[in-house]
C-alpha positions in Angstrom: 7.0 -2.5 1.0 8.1 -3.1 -2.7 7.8 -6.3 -4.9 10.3 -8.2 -5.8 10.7 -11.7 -8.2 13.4 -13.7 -9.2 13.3 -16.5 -11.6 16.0 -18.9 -12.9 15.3 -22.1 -15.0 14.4 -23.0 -18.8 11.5 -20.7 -19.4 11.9 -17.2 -20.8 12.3 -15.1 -17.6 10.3 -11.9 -18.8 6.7 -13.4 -19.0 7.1 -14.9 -15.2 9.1 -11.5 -14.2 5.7 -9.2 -15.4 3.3 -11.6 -14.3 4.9 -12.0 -10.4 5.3 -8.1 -10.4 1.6 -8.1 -11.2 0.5 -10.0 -8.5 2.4 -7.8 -6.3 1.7 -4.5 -7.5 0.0 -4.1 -3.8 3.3 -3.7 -2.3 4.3 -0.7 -4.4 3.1 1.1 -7.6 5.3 4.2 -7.7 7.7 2.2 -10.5 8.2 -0.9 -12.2 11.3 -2.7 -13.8 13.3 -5.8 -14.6 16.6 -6.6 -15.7 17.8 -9.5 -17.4 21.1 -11.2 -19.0 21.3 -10.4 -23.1 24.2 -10.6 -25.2 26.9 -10.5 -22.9 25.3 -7.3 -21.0 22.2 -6.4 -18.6 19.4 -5.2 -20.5 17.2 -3.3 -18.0 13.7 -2.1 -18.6 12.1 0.2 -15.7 9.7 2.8 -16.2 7.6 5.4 -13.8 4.3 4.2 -13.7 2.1 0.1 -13.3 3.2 -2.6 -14.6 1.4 -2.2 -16.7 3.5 1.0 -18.6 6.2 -1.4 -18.2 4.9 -4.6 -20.6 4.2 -2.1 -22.8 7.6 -1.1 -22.8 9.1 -4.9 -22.9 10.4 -6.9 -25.3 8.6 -9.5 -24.0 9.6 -12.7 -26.2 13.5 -12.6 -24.8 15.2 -15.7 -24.7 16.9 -14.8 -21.1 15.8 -17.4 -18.4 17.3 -15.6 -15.2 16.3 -12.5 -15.0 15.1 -9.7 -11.6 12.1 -7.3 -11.2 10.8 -5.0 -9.5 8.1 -3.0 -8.0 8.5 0.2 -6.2 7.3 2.3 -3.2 9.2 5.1 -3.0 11.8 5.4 0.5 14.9 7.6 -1.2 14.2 9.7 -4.4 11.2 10.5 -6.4 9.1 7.7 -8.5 10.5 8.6 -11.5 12.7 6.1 -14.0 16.0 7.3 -13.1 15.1 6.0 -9.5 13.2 2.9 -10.3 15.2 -0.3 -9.8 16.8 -2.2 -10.9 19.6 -0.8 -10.6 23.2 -1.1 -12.1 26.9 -1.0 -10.9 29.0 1.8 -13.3 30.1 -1.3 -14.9 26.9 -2.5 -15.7 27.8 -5.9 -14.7 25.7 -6.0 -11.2 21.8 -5.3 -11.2 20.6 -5.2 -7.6 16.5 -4.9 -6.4 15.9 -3.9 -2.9 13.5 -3.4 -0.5 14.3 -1.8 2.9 16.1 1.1 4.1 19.6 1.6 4.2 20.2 3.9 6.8 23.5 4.5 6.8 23.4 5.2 2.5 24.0 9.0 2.8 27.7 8.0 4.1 27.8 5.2 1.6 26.9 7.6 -1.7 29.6 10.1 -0.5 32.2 8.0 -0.1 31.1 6.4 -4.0 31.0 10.1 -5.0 34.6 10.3 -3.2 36.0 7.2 -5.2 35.1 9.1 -8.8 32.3 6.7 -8.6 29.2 8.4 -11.0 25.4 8.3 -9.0 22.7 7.7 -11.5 20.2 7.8 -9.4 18.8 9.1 -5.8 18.1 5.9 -4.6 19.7 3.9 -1.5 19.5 1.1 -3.5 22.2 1.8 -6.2 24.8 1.8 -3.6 24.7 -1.5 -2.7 25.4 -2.2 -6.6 28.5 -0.3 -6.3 29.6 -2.1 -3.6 28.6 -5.7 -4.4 30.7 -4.7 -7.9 33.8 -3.5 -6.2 33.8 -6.4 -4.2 33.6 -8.7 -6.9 36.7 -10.7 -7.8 37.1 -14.4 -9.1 35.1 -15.8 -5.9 31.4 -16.5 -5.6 28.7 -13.8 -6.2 27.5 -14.6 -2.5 31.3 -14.1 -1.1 30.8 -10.2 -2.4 27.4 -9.7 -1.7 28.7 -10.6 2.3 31.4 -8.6 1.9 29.5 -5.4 0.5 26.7 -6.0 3.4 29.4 -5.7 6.3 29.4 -1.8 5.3 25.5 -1.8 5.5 23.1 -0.7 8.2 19.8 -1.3 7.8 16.9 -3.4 6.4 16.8 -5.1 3.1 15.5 -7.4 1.2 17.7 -8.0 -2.1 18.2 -10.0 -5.3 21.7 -9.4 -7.0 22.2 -10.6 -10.9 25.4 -10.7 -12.2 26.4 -10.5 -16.1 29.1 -12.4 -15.4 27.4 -15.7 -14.2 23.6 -15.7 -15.7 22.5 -18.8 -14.3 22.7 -17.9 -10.9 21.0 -14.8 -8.6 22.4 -14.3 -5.0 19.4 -13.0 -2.4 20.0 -11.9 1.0 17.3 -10.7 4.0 18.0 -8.5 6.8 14.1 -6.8 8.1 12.5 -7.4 4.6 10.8 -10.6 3.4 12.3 -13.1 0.9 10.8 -16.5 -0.2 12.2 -19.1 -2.3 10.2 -20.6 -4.4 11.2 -24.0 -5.6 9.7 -26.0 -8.7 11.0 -28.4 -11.0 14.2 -28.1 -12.6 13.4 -23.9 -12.0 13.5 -21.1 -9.0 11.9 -18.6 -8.1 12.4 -15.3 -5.8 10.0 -13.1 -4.2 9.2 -10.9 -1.3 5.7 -12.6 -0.6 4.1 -15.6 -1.7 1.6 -14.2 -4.1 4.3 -14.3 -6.4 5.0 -17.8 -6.4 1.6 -19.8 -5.8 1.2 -19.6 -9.6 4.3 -21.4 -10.1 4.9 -23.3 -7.3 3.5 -24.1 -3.2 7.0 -25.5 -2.1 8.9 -22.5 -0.6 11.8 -21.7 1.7 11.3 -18.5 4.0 14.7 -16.7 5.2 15.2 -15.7 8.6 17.2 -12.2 8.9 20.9 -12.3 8.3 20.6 -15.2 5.9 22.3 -15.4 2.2 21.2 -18.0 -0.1 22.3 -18.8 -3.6 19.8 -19.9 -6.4 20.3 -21.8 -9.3 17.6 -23.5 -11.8 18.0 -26.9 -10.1 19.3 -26.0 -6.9 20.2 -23.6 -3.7 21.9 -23.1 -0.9 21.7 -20.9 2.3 24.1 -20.0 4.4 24.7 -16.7 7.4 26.5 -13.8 6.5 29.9 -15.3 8.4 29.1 -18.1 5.3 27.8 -20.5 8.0 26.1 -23.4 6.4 22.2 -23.4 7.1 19.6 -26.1 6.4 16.6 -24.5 5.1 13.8 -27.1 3.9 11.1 -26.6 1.5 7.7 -26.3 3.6 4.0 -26.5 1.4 2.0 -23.4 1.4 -2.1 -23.7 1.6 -2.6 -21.0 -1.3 -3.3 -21.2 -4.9 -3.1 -18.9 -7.3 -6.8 -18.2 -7.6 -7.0 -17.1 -4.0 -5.8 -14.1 -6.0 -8.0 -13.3 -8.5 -11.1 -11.4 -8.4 -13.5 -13.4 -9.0 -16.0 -10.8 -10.7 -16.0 -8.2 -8.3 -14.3 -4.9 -10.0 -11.3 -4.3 -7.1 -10.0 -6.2 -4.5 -11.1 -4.5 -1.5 -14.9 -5.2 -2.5 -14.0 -8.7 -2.7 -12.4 -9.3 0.4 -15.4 -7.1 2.3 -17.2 -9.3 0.8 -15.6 -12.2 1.9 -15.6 -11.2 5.3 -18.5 -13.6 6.8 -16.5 -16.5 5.3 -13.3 -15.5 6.4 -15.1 -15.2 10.1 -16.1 -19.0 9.9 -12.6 -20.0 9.5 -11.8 -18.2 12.5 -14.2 -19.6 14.4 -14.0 -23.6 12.7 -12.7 -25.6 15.6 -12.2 -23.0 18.1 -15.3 -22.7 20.2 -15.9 -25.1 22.9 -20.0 -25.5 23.5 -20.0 -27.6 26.1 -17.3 -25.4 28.6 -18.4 -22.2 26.7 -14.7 -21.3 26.0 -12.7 -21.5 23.0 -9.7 -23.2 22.1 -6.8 -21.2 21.1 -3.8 -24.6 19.9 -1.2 -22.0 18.9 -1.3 -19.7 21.9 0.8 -22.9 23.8 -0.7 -21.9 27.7 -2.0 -24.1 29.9 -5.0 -22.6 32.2 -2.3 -22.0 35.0 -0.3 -20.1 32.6 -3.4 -18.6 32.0 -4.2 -17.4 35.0 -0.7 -16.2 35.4 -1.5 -13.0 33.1 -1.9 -9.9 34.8 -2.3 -7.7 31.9 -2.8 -7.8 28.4 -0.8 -5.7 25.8 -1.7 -5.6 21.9 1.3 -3.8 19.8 0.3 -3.3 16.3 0.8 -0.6 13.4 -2.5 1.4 11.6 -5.7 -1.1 11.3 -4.1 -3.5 13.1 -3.6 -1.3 16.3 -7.0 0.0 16.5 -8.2 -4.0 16.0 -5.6 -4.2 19.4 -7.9 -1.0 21.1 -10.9 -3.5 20.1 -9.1 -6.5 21.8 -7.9 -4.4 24.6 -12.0 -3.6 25.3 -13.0 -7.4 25.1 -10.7 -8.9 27.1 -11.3 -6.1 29.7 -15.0 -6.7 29.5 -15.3 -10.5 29.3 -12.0 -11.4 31.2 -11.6 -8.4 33.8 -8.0 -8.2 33.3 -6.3 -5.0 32.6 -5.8 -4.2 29.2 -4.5 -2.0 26.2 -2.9 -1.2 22.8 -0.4 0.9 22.0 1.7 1.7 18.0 4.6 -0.8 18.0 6.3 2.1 16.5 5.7 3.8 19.7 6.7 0.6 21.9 9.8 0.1 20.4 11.8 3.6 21.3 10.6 4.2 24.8 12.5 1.8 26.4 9.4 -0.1 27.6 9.2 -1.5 31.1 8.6 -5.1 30.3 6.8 -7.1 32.6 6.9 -10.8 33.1 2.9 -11.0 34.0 2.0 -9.3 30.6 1.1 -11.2 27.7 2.0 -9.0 24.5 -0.2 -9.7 21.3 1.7 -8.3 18.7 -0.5 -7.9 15.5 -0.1 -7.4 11.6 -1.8 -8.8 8.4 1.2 -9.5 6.6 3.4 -10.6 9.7 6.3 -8.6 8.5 5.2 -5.4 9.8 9.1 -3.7 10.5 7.9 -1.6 13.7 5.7 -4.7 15.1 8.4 -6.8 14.4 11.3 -5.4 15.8 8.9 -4.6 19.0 8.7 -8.0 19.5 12.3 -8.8 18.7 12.7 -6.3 22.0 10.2 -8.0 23.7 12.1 -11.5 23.5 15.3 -9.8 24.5 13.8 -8.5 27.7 12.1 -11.7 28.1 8.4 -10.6 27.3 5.7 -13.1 26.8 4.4 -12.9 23.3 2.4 -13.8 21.1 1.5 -13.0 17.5 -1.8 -12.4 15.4 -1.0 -13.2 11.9 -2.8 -14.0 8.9 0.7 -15.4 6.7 2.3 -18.9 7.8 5.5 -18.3 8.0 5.7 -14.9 8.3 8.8 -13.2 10.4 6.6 -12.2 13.1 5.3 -15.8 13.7 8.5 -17.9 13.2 10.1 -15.1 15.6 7.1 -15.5 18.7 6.9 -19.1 17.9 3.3 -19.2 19.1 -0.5 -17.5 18.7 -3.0 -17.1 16.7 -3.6 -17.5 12.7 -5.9 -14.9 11.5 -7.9 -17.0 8.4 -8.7 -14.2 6.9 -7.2 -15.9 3.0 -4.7 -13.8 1.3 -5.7 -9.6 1.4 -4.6 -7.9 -1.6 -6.1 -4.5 -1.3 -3.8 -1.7 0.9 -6.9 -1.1 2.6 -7.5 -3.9 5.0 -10.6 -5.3 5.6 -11.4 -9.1 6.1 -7.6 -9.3 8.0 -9.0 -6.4 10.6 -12.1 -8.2 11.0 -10.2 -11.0 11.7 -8.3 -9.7 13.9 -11.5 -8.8 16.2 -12.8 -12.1 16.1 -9.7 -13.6 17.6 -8.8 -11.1 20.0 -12.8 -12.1 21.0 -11.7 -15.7 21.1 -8.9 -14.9 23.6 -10.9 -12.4 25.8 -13.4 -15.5 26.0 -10.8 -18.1 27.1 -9.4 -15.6 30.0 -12.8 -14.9 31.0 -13.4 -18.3 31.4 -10.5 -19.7 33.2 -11.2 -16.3 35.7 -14.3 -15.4 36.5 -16.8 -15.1 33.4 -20.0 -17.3 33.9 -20.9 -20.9 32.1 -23.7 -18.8 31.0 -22.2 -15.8 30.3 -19.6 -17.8 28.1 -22.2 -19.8 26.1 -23.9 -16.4 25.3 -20.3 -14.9 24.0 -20.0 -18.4 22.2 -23.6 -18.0 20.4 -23.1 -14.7 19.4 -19.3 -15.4 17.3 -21.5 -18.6 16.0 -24.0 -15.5 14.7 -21.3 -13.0 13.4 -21.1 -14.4 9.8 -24.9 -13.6 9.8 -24.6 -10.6 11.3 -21.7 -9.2 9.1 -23.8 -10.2 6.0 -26.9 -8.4 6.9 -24.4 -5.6 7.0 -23.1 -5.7 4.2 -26.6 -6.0 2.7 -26.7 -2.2 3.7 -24.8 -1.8 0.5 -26.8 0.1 -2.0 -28.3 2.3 1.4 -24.6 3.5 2.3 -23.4 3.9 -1.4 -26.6 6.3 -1.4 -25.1 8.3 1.7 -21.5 8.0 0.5 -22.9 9.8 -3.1 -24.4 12.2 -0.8 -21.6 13.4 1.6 -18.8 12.5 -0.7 -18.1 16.5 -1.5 -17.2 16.9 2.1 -13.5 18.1 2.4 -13.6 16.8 6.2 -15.6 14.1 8.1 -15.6 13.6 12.2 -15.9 10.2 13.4 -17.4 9.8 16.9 -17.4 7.0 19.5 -17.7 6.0 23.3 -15.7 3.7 24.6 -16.1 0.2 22.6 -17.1 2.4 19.9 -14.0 4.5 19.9 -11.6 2.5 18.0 -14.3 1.5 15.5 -14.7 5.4 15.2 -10.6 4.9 14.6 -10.6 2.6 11.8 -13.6 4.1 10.1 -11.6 7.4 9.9 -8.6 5.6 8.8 -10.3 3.7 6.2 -12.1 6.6 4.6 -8.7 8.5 4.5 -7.0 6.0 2.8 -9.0 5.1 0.1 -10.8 8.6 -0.7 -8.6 10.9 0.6 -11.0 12.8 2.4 -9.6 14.2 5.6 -11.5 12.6 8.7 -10.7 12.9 12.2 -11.6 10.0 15.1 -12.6 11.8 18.3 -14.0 10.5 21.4 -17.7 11.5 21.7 -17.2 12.8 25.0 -14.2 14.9 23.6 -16.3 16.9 21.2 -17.1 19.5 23.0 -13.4 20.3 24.7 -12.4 21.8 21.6 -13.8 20.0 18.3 -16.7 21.0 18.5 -15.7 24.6 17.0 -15.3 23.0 13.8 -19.0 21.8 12.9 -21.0 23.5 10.6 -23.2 22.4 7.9 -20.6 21.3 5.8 -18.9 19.0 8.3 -20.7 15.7 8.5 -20.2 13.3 11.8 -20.5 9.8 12.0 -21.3 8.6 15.1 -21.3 5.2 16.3 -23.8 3.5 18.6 -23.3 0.2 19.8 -25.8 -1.5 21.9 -24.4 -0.4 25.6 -24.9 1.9 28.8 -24.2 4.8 27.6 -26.7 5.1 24.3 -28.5 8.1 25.9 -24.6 10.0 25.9 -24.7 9.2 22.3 -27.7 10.7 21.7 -26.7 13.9 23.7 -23.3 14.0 21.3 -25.5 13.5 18.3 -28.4 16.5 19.1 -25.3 19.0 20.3 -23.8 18.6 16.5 -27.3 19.0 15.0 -28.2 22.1 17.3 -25.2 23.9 15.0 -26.3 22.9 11.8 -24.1 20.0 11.1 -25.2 16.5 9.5 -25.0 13.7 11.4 -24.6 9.6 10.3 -25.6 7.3 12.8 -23.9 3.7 12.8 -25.8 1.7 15.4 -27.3 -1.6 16.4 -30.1 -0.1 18.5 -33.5 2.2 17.6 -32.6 5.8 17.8 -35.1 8.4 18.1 -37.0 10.3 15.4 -35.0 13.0 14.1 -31.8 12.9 15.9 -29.6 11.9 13.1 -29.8 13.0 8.9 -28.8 9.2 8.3 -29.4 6.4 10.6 -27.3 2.8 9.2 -28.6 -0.2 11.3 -27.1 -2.8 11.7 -29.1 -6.0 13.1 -28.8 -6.5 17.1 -26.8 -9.7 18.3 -24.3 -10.0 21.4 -23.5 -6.7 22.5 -20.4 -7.1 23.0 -19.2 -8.2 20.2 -21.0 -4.9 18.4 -17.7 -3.4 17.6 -16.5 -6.3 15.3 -19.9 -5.6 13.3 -20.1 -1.9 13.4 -17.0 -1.6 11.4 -18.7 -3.1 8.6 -20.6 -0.1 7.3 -17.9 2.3 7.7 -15.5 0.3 5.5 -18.6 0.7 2.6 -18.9 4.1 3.6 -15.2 4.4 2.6 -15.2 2.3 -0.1 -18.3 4.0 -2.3 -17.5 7.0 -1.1 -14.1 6.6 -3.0 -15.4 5.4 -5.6 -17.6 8.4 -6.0 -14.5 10.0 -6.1 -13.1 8.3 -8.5 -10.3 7.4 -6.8 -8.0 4.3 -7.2 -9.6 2.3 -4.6 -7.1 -0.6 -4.5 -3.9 1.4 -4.9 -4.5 4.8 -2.5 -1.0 6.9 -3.6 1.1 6.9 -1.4 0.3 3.9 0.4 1.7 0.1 0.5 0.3 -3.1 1.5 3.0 -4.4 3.7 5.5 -1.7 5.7 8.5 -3.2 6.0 10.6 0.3 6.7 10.3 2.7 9.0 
């Protein structure tokens, strides 16, 4: 969940350090630091705080050209700068970034403490620089980094620099991402591409259990037994203005407001008018493998499981085959029964989700079907199911995910289509599933038209402490991620109920200063909707309608309507609204709406 850069070449290494850590600020913002070769020593530079506090703190000019950074989410000790990486052997002749968890570092730090060995910090990470240092002898750096990782359990991502040989940083991966970048007579290190596409769009992803070594004009990869491996530079599709912001004031209101763009990609090539199917290439199953599914599972962590509750509902509806999500972190521990008629969807933005990732590493070693839902190339949890589906959504930089989720939908649409249609969904049926994905983009910008009307409602309810969120079946899970989303980003407690739910409990809890937001999608059961929505307003508590349908006079304070298309396909509009609702009401707030504390793009630990 932290940033990390690298760099080794001619240029001086602090600029490109601050401005990589800047670009992936997402991933952690509880600390920042960098550490680079000076006179003989390691000069480190860390601070609590952006990167911001940091540059202010640097000596920018530097003539060091290797140099490590660092940007941290806090796992083990408090964001403060004794804690903030890098961090330094007692020596001072190893600095070591890290992301991951060490699990076993408890047992590690006391048997440092044992050896006389001084802590200077709280962290897991400053154990590994212990180790790597007292394993260091007149060998390579890479031969001690091995040697120090035997003792290890747990994830990580690392970079180590070593005083003693400056034009050279050692990088390993076990659970955490690390990509090489590779330019011209330079290298670069980071834990996601955003750091890189500035520099370069050659890189080298490393699978788990993989060293390499990196040098200005060179590097080398080998296993943690020092196996030689051959890994070749492949060409990313990203350039560096993919991460700008292009006017708006945060990320998160530019990427909702690339959402109907981000939906054409996922549809470009996909739909099939004349069979009234779609076309899924990377999914790699013929129609009689097709067939062959029994049940479909979606495993995936936050937003992205409640997208899977979505997909569970569509392929249900439109294919008639069983179907439902469940938290990977969930799937993982209870010693699942895996069966060989299921076809697992395992889903994540960033692909590198830890829980979603090692729930399909268990999948593959029970031999479970799957396939994955990413929206990064290369990503672990696409090289590691080898086939599915490429979200489109462009690169997400806000921690509140928005254009990836919506994403996410639409393909989980796209597959629900192509089982229907190899089963028993209807020519016609299909071409009217097929129109309405052609009219989402449309749809999705009407609602986000709806802007300055929700920003109105948000300034309204935003001195609520507590917000319900109400849905009925395909509405449910958009209930879910609307709660989610406005806890993230506002920090206003809300709790997702099922509408029907209400009254077996919740329901003791409304009053006038506990707003609901219901959501109404275009189905059978409006009228139950409508009876959930006139109980909360018999005992005095405000009601927000979200719907695609006409309501009746009076039986919500705020009705947001969104413009009628497929019915089915409701859910992957009604979400819309409720990420505005989240976003102004935030903003209102006056909160941090790209950075929520706490909070981390991609969660890589436990």
């Amino acid at each position: 969940m932290c940033g990390i850069v690298g760099y080794v070449g001619a240029r001086p290494a602090v600029p490109v350090l601050v401005e990589g850590l800047h670009r992936l600020e997402y991933r952690g913002y509880d600390s920042a630091g960098v550490a680079v070769p000076r006179r003989g020593r390691i000069a480190v530079t860390k601070v609590a705080g952006r990167v911001r506090d940091l540059r202010d703190r640097l000596d920018l000019p530097g003539a060091a050209t290797t140099g490590i950074g660092h940007t941290r989410w806090a796992t083990h000790g408090e964001p403060n700068d004794r804690n903030a990486h890098p961090h330094l052997d007692a020596s001072g002749r190893v600095a070591v970034v890290h992301n991951g968890i060490i699990e076993n570092a408890e047992q590690l730090r006391a048997r440092l403490s044992a050896d006389g060995v001084a802590l200077a910090s709280d962290t897991d990470t400053e154990a590994l620089a212990h180790l790597i240092a007292a394993s260091l002898g007149d060998g390579p750096l890479e031969d001690a980094v091995r040697t120090a990782l035997r003792h290890v359990e747990g994830t990580y991502g690392l970079v180590v620099l070593d005083r003693i040989r400056p034009d050279e940083l050692v990088v390993a991966r076990n659970g955490s991402p690390i990509v090489l970048g590779v330019g011209e007579g330079e290298m670069f290190v980071a834990s996601d591409v955003a750091a890189l596409v500035h520099h370069t769009q050659r890189v080298v992803f490393l699978d788990d259990g993989e060293v390499a070594t990196v040098k200005a004009g060179e590097y080398r990869t080998s296993t943690l037994d020092a196996t030689t491996t051959t890994r070749t530079p492949t060409t990313v599709d990203l350039e560096s203005g993919s991460y700008g912001l292009d006017g708006h004031p945060d990320f998160m209101r530019k990427e909702m407001a690339e959402q109907p763009e981000a939906v054409r990609r996922a549809l470009r090539g996909r739909l099939d008018t004349r069979f009234a199917t779609a076309h899924l290439g990377g999914l790699d199953l013929d129609p009689v493998a097709l067939r062959s599914v029994r049940r479909v599972k979606f495993l995936g962590c936050g937003s992205a499981y409640y997208a899977g509750q979505i997909g569970a509902g569509l392929v249900e509806s439109l294919a008639r085959v069983p179907a439902d999500a469940e938290p990977a972190s969930e799937f993982r521990y209870r010693n699942p029964v895996v069966d060989p008629d299921t076809l697992y969807v395992a889903v994540s933005q960033s692909g590198e989700t830890l829980d979603t990732l090692a729930a399909v590493q268990e999948l593959r070693r029970k031999g479970g079907r799957v396939m994955g839902a990413v929206n990064v190339v290369g990503s672990a949890i696409a090289r590691e199911c080898g086939s599915g589906v490429f979200l489109h959504a462009g690169p997400e930089i806000s921690v509140a995910s928005t254009k990836a989720v919506t994403t996410m939908g639409v393909s989980f649409a796209m597959l629900a289509l192509l089982l229907g249609r190899v089963r028993d969904l209807s020519a016609a049926a299909g071409a009217r599933v097929v129109a309405g994905l052609q009219a989402l983009p449309e749809r999705i910008e009407a609602a986000l038209a709806l802007d300055d009307e929700i920003a109105g409602i948000a300034s309204r309810y935003a001195s609520a402490r507590h917000m319900f969120f109400l849905g009925r079946v395909s509405g449910w899970p958009v209930a879910r991620e609307g709660a989610q989303k406005l806890k993230e980003v506002s920090y206003v407690h809300a709790e997702a109920y099922q509408a029907a739910e209400l009254k077996h409990g919740p329901i003791a809890l409304i009053d006038k200063d506990m707003p609901s937001v219901v959501i109404v999608p275009d189905d059978d059961i409006v009228v139950k909707n409508v009876s959930t929505m006139e109980q909360i307003r018999a005992r005095g508590g405000p009601v927000i309608a979200v719907t695609t349908v006409d309501l009746p006079a009076g039986v919500a304070d705020e009705v947001v309507r969104v413009p009628r298309g497929e019915a089915v396909l409701d859910p992957l509009v009604l979400g819309i609204p409720l990420q505005l609702l989240a976003y102004h009401t935030a903003a209102a707030l006056g909160r941090d709406i790209d950075k929520p504390r706490n909070l981390a793009k991609s969660v890589t630990v436990e």
